[in-house]
C-alpha atoms as one frame of an Amber mdcrd trajectory, in Angstrom:
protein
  79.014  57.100 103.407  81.850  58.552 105.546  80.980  55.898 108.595  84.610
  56.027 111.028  84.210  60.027 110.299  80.758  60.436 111.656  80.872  57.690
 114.200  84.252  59.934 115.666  82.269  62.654 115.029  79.138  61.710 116.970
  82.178  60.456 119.709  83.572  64.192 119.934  79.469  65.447 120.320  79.393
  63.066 123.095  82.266  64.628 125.050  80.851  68.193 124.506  77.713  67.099
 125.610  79.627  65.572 129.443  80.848  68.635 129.788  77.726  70.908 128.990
  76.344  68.566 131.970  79.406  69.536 133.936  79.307  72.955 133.835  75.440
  72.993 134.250  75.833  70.646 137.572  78.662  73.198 138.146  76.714  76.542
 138.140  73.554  74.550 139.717  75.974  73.604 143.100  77.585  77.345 142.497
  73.873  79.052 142.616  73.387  77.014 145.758  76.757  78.023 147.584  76.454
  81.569 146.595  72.330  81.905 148.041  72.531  79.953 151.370  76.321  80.892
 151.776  77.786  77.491 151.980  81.243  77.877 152.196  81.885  73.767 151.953
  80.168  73.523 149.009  82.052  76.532 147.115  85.254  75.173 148.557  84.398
  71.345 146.814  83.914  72.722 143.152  87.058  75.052 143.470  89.076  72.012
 144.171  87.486  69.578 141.816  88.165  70.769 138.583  89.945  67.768 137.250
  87.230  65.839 135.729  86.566  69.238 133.552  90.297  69.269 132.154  90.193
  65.641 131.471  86.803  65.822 129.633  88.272  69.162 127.483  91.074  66.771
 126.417  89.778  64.032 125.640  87.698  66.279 123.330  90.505  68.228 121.623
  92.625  64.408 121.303  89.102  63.891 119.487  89.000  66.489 117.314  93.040
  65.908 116.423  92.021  62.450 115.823  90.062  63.248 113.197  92.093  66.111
 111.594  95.011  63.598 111.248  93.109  60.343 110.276  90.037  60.862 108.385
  91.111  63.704 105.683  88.335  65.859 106.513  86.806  67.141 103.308  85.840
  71.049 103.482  81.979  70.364 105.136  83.913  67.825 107.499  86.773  70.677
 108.127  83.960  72.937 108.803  82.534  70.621 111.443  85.497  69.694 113.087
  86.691  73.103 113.480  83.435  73.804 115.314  83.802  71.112 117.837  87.266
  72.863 118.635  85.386  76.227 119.183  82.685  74.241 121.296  85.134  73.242
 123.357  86.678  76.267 124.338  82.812  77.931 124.650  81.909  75.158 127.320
  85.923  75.440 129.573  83.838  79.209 129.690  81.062  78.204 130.895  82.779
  75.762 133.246  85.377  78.932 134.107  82.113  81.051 134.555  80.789  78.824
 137.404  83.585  78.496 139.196  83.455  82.366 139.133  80.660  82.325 141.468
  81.962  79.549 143.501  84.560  82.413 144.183  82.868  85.170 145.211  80.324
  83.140 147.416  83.825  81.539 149.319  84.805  85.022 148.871  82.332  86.663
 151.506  81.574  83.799 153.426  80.356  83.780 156.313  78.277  86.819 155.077
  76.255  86.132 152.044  77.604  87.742 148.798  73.581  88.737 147.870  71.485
  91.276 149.900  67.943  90.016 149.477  66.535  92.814 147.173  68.179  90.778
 144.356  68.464  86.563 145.552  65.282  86.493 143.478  67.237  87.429 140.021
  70.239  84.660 140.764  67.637  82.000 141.678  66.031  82.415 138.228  69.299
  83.239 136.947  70.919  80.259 138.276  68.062  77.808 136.676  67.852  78.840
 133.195  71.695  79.170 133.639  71.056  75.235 134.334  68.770  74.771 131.866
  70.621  75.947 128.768  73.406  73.974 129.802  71.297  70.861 130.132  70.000
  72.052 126.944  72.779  72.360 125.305  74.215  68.853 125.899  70.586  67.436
 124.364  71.094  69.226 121.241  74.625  68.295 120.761  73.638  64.554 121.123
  70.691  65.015 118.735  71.897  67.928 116.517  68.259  69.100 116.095  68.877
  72.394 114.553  65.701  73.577 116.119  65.974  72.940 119.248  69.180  74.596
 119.304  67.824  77.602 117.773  65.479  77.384 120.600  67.938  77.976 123.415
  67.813  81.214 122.346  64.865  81.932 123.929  66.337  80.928 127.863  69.301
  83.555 126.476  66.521  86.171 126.171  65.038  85.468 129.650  68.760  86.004
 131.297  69.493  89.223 129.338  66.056  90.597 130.683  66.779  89.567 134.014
  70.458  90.886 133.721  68.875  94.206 133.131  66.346  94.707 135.744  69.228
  93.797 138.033  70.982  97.610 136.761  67.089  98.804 137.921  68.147  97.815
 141.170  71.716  99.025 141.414  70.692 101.989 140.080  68.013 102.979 143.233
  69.756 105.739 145.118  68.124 104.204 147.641  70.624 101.424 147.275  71.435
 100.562 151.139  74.337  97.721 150.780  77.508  99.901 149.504  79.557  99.884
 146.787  81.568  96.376 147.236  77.855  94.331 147.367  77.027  96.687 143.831
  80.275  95.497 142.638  79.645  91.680 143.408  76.262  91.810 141.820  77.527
  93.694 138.710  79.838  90.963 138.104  78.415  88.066 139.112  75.029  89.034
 136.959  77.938  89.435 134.097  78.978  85.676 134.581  75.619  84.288 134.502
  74.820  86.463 131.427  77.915  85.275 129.339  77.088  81.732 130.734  74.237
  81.639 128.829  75.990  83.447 125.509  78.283  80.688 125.663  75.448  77.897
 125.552  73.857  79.993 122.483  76.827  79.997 121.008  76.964  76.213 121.149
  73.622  75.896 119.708  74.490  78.174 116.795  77.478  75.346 116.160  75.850
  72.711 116.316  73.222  74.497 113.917  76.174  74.505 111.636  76.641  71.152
 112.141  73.524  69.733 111.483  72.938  71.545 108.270  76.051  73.289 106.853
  74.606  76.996 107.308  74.502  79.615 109.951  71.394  80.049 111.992  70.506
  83.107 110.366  70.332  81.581 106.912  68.377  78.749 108.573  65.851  81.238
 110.168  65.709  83.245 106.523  64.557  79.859 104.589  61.804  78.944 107.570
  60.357  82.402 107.010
C-alpha cells in the first residue's frame, strides 16, 4: 500500500473540498446581494478574496508536494494531475460568484433584476449552492455515484438558463437593452458555475475508479 501518497492525496481532496464550500457560501451571499440589492454585502465578498487564494495554494503546494516526493506512478500521475485541473475548475467557480457580486454593486441602488425573472436566479442561485456543497461531499468521499449524480442539478440550471432566453425574447420585453444584457450574462455565470462543479464530479469519478464517467455509465448499463 502507497499510505504517505494517499494520505497527501486525501490532504489535497480536503483543500478542494474548503474551497467548493467557499465558492458555494460565495454565490449563496452573491444571490442574496444581487435579489434584495445589498450593496454592503456585494462590497464584503469583492474585498475578501484572500482566504480563496490562500486555499488555491495551499492546494497546488499540495499537488507539487506530491509530484516531487512520492514518484507518482502513471494511475497516481493521473490523479494528481486531476487535482491540478480541480483546482483551477473551483478559482472559476469562485471567479464566477464574484461576477455577480459585480453586477449587483454594479446597479446598486437599483436592483440589477426586473421581477419577471428574480424567480429563475433564486432557483438558480440554490442549486448553484447545492452543487457546490455537493461537490465538496463527493471530493471527501470520492463516491463515484454521487458525483455522477450532480449531473442532474447541472440539468435543472441549463433548463432554467433557457426559459430565461423565453423571457428576453418577449417583444414585450419592457426593461431595455442594458437589464437584457445583465440577465444574459449573469444567467451565463450561474450556468458555467454549475459546468464547473460537473466537471469536478467527472474528476473525482476519475479518481475513484481510474475511468471516465462515460465508461463508468457504459459498464452500469
Amino acid at each position: 500500500m502507497r499510505t504517505a501518497y494517499h494520505e497527501q492525496l486525501t490532504a489535497l481532496n480536503r483543500i478542494l473540498g474548503e474551497m467548493c464550500e467557499l465558492s458555494g457560501t460565495t454565490m449563496e451571499h452573491a444571490t442574496n446581494a444581487l435579489l434584495q440589492a445589498d450593496l454592503e454585502v456585494a462590497e464584503d465578498l469583492l474585498k475578501d478574496q484572500e482566504r480563496m487564494a490562500t486555499l488555491s495554494s495551499a492546494a497546488e503546494d499540495q499537488a507539487f508536494k506530491l509530484l516531487a516526493l512520492q514518484a507518482p506512478v502513471a494511475g497516481e500521475l493521473r490523479e494528481i494531475v486531476s487535482g491540478f485541473q480541480i483546482v483551477a475548475d473551483i478559482d472559476r467557480m469562485y471567479a464566477l460568484a464574484l461576477h455577480v457580486a459585480k453586477v449587483a454593486r454594479l446597479r446598486h441602488p437599483e436592483p440589477a433584476l426586473p421581477e419577471e425573472v428574480r424567480g429563475y436566479f433564486a432557483e438558480m442561485g440554490r442549486l448553484a449552492v447545492r452543487l457546490a456543497h455537493g461537490a465538496h461531499e463527493v471530493l471527501g468521499t470520492l463516491d463515484p455515484k454521487a458525483a455522477l449524480a450532480l449531473g442532474a442539478d447541472d440539468d435543472a440550471m441549463d433548463d432554467l438558463h433557457k426559459h430565461l432566453f423565453t423571457v428576453l425574447m418577449d417583444r414585450e420585453w419592457p426593461h431595455g437593452v442594458a437589464a437584457a444584457v445583465d440577465v444574459t450574462l449573469l444567467g451565463r455565470y450561474y450556468e458555467r458555475f454549475a459546468d464547473h462543479a460537473v466537471a469536478v464530479g467527472r474528476r473525482v469519478v476519475f479518481q475513484a475508479t481510474g475511468k471516465t464517467p462515460e465508461q463508468v455509465v457504459a459498464e452500469e448499463n
